[in-house]
N, C-alpha and C positions, 0 to 999 in steps of 0.2 A: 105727130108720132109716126116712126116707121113701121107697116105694117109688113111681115115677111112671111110670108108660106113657107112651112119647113116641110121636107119630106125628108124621107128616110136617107137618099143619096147625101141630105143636107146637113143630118146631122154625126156624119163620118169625119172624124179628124181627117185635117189636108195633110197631113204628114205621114197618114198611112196609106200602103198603097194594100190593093186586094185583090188575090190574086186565084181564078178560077181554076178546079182540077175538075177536066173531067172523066166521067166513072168511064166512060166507053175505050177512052186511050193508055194501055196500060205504061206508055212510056211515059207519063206525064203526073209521075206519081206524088202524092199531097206533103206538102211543105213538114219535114220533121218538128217542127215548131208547134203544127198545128196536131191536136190530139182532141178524138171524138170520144167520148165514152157513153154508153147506152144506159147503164145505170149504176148507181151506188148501192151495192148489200152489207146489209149493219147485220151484226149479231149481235144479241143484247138479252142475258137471260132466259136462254134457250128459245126465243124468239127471235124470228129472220123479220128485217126491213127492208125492203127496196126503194128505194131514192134515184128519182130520176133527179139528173144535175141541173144545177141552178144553180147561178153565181151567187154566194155568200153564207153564211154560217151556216155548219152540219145541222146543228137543232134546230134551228128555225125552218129551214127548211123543208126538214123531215117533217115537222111539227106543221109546218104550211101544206103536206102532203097527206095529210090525218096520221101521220104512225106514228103511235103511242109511245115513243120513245119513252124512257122514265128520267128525270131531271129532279133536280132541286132549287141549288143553288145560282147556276148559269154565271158564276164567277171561274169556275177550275179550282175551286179547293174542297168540295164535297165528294165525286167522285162519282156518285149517281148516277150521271148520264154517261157511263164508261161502257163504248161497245168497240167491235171486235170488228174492224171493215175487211171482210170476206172478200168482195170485190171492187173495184175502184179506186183502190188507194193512193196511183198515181194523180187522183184529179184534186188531191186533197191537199193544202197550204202544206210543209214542214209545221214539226210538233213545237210550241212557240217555250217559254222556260216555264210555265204551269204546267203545262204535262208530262214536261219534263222531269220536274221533281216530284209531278204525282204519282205519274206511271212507271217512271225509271227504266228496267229494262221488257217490261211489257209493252212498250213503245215498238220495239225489234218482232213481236211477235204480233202486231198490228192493231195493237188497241191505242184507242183515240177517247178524249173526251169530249162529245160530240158539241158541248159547249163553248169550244176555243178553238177545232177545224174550221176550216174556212173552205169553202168547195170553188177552185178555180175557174 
């Protein structure tokens, strides 16, 4: 059997390349592709959340980060888990066709159902 030590360099796709910016050179400034965000704030029932980013579902996330988000269903047809992303919103998936017919044009005004976001 082959035995292979993996380290981190090893487990980077060979078809990406990566590319170093550093803070000290300000002519060398970071790839517009690439976007940092510090944290995610939910409103939700006159309660604030803060979510620091982590790739993959809003709720679960937030839920993995103890904030008592309130949920139900975790399908997108209850509506329960409907909050209001104050900050962040760029980091967040487009709204998929369940929020869309749930939320309609509350979508425009940044509410999300934290069950169907997906945090990029």
């Amino acid at each position: 059997m082959n035995k292979r030590t993996l380290t981190i360099g090893s487990l980077i796709p060979r078809n990406i390349s990566i590319n170093k910016v550093s803070k000290s050179n300000p002519s060398n400034p970071p790839d517009p592709e690439y976007r940092h965000f510090n944290k995610i704030i939910l409103l939700q029932k006159q309660m604030k959340f803060e979510i620091q980013p982590t790739k993959g579902n809003l709720l679960d996330v937030a839920l993995g980060q103890e904030q008592a988000l309130q949920y139900k269903c975790r399908k997108g047809t209850c509506g329960v888990c409907t909050v209001k992303v104050a900050e962040g919103r760029s980091s967040l998936s487009l709204p998929n066709e369940k929020e869309q017919s749930k939320l309609k044009k509350a979508l425009n005004d940044g509410y999300r159902l934290a069950c169907q976001a997906e945090i990029l």
